[in-house]
C-alpha positions in Angstrom: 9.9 -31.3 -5.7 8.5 -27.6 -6.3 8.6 -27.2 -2.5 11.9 -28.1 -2.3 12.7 -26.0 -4.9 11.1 -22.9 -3.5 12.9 -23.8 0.3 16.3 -24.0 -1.4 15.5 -20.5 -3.4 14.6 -18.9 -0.1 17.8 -20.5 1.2 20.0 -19.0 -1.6 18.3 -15.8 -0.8 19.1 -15.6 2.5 22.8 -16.4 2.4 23.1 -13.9 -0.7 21.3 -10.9 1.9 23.5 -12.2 4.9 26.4 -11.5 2.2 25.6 -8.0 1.4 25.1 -7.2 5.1 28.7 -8.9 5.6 30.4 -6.6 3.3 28.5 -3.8 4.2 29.8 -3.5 7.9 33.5 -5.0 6.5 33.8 -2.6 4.0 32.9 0.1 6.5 35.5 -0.6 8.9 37.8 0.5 6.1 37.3 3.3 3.7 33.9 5.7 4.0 31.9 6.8 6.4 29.5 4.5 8.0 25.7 5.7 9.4 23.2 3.5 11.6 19.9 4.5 12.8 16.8 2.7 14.3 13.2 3.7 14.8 11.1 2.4 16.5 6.3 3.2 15.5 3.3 2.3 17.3 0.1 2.6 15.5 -3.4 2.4 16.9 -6.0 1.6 13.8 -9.5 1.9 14.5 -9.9 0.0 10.7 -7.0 -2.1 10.2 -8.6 -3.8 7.1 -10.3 -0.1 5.6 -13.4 -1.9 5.5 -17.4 -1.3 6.1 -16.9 -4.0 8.9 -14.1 -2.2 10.9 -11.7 -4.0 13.0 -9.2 -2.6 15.8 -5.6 -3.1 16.2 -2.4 -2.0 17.7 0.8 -2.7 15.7 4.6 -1.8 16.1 7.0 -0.9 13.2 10.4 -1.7 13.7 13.4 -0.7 11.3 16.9 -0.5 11.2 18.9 2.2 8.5 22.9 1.2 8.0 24.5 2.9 5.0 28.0 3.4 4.1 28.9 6.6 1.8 32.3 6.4 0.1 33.7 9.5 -0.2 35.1 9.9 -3.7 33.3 8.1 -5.7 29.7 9.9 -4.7 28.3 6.0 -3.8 26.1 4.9 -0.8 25.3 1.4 -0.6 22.8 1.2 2.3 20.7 -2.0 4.1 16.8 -1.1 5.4 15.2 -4.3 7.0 11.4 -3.0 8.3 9.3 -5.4 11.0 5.7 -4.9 11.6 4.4 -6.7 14.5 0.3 -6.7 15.1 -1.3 -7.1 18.5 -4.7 -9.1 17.9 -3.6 -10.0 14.0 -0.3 -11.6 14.8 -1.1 -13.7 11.5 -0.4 -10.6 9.5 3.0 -10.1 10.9 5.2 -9.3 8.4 8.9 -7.8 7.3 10.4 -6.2 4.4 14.0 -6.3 3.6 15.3 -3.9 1.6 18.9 -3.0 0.4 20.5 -0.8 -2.4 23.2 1.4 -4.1 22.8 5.2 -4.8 25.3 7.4 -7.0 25.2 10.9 -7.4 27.7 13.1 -9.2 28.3 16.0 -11.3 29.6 15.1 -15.1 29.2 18.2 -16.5 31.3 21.2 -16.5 28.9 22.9 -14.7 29.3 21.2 -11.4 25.7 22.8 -10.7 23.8 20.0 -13.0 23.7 16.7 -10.9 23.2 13.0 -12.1 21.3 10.6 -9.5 20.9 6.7 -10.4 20.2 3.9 -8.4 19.1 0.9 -7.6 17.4 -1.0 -5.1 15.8 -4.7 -4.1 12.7 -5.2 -1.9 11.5 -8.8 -0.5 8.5 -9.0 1.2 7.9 -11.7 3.5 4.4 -12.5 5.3 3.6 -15.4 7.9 1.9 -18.7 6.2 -1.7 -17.0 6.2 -0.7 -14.2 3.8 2.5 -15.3 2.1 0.7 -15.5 -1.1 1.3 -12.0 -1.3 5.2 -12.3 -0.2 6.8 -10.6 -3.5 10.3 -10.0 -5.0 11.1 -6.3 -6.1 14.0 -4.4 -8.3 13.5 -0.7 -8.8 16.0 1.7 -10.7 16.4 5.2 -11.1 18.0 7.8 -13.3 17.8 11.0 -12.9 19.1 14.4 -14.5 19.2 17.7 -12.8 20.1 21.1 -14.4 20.2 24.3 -12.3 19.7 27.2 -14.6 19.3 30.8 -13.7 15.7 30.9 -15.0 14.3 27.3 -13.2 15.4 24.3 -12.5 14.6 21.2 -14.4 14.6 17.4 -13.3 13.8 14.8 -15.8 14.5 10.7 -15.4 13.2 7.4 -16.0 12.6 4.6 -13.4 11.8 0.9 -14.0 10.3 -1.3 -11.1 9.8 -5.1 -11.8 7.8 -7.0 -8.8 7.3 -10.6 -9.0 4.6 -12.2 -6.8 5.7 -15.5 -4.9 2.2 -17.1 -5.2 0.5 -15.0 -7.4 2.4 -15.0 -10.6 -0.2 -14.1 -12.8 -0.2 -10.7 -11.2 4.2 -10.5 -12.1 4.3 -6.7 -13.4 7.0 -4.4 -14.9 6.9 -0.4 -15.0 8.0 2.3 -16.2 8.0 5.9 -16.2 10.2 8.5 -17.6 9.0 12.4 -15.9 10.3 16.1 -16.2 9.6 18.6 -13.6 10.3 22.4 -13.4 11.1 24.5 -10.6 10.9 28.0 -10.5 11.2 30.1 -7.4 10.8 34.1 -7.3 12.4 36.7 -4.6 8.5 36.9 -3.4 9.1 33.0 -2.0 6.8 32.1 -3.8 7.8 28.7 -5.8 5.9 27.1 -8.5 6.2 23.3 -9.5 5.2 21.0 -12.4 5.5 17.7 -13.6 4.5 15.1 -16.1 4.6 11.9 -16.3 4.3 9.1 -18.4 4.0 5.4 -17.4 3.1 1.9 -18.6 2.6 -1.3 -16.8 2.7 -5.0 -18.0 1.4 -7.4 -16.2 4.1 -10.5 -17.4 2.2 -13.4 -16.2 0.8 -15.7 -19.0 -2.6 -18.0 -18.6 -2.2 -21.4 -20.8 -6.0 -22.2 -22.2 -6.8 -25.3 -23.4 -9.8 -26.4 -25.9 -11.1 -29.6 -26.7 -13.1 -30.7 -29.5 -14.1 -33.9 -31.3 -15.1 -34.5 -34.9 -16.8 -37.7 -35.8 -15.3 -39.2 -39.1 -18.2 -42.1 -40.6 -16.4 -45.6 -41.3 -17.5 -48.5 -43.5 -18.2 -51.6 -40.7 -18.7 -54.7 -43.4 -22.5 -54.6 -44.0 -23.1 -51.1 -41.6 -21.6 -48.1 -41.2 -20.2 -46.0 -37.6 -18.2 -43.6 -37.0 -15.0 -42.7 -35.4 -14.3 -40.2 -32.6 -11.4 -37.8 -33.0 -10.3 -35.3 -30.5 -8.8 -32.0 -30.8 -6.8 -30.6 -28.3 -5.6 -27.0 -29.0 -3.5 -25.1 -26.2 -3.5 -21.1 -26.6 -1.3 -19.0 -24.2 -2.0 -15.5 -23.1 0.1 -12.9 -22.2 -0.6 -10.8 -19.5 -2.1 -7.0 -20.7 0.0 -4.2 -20.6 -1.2 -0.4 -20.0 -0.4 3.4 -20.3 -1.0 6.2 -18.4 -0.5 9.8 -18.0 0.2 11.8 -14.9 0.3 16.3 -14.5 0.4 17.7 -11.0 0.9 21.6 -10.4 1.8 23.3 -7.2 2.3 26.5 -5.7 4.4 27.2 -2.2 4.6 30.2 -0.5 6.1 31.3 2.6 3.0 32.7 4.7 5.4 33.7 7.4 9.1 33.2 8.8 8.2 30.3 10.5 4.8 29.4 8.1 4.7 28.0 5.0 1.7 26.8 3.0 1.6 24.8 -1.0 -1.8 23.6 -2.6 -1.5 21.5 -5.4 -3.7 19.7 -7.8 -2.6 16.3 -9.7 -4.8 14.6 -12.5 -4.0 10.8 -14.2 -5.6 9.6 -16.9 -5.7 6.3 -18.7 -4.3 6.1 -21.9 -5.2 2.5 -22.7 -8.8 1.8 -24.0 -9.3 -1.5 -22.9 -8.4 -1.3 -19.0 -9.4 -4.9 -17.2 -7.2 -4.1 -13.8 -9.2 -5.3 -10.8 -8.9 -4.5 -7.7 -8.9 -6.5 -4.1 -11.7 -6.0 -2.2 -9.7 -6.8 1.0 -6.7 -4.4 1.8 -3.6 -6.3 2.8 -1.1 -3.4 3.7 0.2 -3.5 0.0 -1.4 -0.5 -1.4 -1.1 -2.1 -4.8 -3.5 -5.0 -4.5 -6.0 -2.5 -3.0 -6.3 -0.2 -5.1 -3.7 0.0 -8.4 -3.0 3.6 -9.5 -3.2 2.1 -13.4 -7.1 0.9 -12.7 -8.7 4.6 -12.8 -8.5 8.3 -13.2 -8.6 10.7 -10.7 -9.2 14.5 -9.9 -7.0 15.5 -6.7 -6.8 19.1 -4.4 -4.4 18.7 -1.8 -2.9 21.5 0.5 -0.4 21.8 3.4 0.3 24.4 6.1 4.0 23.8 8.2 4.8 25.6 11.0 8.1 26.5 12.7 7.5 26.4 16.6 9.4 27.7 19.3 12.4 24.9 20.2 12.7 23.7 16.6 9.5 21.4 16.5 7.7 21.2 13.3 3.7 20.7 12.7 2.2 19.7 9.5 -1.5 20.2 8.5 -2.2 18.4 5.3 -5.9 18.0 4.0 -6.8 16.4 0.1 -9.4 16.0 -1.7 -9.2 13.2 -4.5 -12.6 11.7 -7.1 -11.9 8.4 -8.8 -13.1 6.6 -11.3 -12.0 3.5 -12.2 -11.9 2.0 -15.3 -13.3 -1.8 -14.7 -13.8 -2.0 -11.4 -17.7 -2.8 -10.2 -19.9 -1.6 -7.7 -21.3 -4.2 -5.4 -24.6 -2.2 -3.8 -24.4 -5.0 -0.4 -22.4 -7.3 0.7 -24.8 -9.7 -1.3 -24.2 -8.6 -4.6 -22.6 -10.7 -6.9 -22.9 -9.0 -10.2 -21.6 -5.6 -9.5 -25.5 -4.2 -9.6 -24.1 -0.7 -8.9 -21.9 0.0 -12.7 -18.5 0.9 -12.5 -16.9 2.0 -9.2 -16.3 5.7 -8.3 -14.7 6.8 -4.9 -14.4 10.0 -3.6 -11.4 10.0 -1.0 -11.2 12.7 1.5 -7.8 12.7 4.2 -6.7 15.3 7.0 -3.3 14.3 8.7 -1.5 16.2 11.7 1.9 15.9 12.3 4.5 17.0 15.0 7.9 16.3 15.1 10.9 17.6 16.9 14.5 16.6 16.7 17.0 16.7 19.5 20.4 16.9 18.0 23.0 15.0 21.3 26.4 15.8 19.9 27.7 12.6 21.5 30.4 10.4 20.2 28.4 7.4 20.1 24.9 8.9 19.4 24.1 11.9 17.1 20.2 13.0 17.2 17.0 12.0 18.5 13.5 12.1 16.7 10.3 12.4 17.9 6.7 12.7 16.0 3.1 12.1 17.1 0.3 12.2 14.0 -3.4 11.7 13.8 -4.7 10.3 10.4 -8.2 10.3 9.0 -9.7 9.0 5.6 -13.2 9.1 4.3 -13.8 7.0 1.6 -17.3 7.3 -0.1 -18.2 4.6 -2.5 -20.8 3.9 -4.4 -19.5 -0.2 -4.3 -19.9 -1.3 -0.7 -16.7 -3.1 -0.1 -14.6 0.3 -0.4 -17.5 2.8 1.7 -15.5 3.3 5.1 -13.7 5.5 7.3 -10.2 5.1 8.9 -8.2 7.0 11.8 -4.9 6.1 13.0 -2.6 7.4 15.6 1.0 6.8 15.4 4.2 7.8 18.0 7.5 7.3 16.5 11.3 7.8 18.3 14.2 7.3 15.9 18.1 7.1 17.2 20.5 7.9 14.8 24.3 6.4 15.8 
């Protein structure tokens, strides 16, 4: 019965997401303006499962982008289905469907000040091997933005609320509500900060069950026994919930005409005492699972350099620097440990990215641009826990079309 439950939920699903496409593509042959784009990635991993034991792959990312804006009403209602297909691992194939609505106006008299809110859904669907980690998602946004003459301030609240298929104990909602300033100088020099605050509650609920038994003594005509009574008591816990606190600071500044360079430094803290968020110790694509930004504080330097090259093309240098130390987590010294021999876990995470990208804008009737980017990734995590000491490099090629 619960699988045929579950089939005819996934059917329901289906025919509600072949509904929005529907009146999507309708609705654009109408009013609006209709945009399509596809993009096609291939990425070589030389550690597909960021692990001490590394393991090779090719993959392919495959997405389509279809959004229709109408034009009075400042809405865009838009569809984003994502396909990743792996060459050796073909049992981790998996796709995410994503579609939503985004509004943006101006309600104040100062049409400068802007209003952003929207909302989207995510499904997540893995083949049999990994589907236990197939999950629902609804994120929203709302978001304020005043442009004054002395900086510009952003400030907003978002709520996410992702619900595990087969691993309902690890259901979450979050929130966060931020404000950011802005303030920019003749110089070009710009100067950025934000805060955050955030909780996260983990809404699944573990039923416990105790037994006991009492022995009453009973009056058998000439002897004496005793009865046997049993207790059964059934407690149910709530999932925890945590807090945390987020500041990052950076500075931008043009180098050059065609150079331009920001550093930054962003530190999270826990504001919850009693933190019990463990991590997976094998990485699944879902950042999440791997390594939950609730489960530690961190320290992180990051820094950028962009260049403008002749024919429009753009390179990116980024580099960051990032110390963690996670709150329950243990270190496992080998592969053997059992206990967590090593204390609490503490990373240090060092990455260096290159990107190039170059966009060639066709001015045809049927096809409007064409993007092309090439980067080289590398990550170097030290750990003192065993399961999380590795080293990663990727190369990815992308073309995008848009229609």
């Amino acid at each position: 019965m619960q699988t045929q439950s579950a089939n005819e939920n996934g059917a329901n699903k289906l025919h509600l997401l072949k509904s929005f496409i529907m009146v999507l593509f309708l609705t654009a042959l109408v009013y609006g303006q209709f945009s399509l784009s596809s993009d096609v990635y291939y990425y070589r991993d030389d550690n597909l499962f960021r692990s001490p034991d590394a393991e090779r792959d090719w993959y392919n990312g495959y997405s389509i982008n279809a959004s229709y804006s109408f034009s009075e009403p400042g809405i865009t209602i838009y569809y984003n289905p994502d396909f990743y297909h792996f060459d050796s691992f073909s049992e981790r194939n998996f796709s995410i469907q994503q579609g939503g609505v985004r509004y943006t106006a101006s309600p104040f008299e100062n049409e400068r000040h802007n209003l952003y809110l929207g909302g989207t859904f995510i499904k997540r669907i893995n083949r049999t091997d990994y589907d236990f980690y197939n999950y629902n998602q609804f994120y929203f946004y709302g978001n304020l933005r005043f442009y004054w003459d002395i900086f510009v301030l952003k400030t907003g609240y978002n709520f996410r609320s992702r619900a595990y298929t087969n691993l309902s104990s690890l259901n979450n909602i979050r929130h966060y509500v931020f404000a950011q300033i802005n303030k920019s100088w003749p110089t070009r020099t710009t100067l950025m900060a934000e805060i955050d605050l955030g909780n996260k509650s983990f809404t699944g609920s573990e039923t416990i069950t105790s037994v006991s038994v009492d022995t009453i003594p009973i009056q058998r005509g000439r002897g004496r026994g005793h009865r046997f009574i049993t207790n059964e008591q059934t407690d149910e816990l709530n999932g925890p919930s945590f807090n945390q606190i987020v500041f990052w600071i950076r500075t931008a500044q043009s180098l050059h005409r065609n150079i331009g360079w920001y550093g930054q430094y962003r530190m999270q803290r826990s504001l919850t005492d009693d933190n019990v968020i463990y991590n997976s110790d094998y990485y699944y694509q879902d950042e999440e699972l791997f390594d939950d930004p609730f489960s530690y504080t961190s320290d992180e330097f990051s820094s950028q350099l962009t260049f403008i090259l002749p024919w429009q093309m753009q390179l990116k240098v980024n580099g960051s620097y990032e110390d963690k130390k996670y709150l329950s987590d243990r270190a496992y010294v080998s592969a053997t440990d059992t206990v967590g021999a090593g204390g609490l876990r503490a990373d240090i995470q060092r990455t260096l990215s290159i990107h190039w990208s170059k966009t060639f804008y066709m001015q045809k009737q049927w096809l409007n641009e064409v993007y092309v980017s090439f980067g080289y990734y590398v990550i170097r995590n030290s750990s003192n826990s065993y399961w999380f000491d590795y080293k990663n490099q990727l190369l990815s090629s992308g073309l995008s079309v848009g229609f």
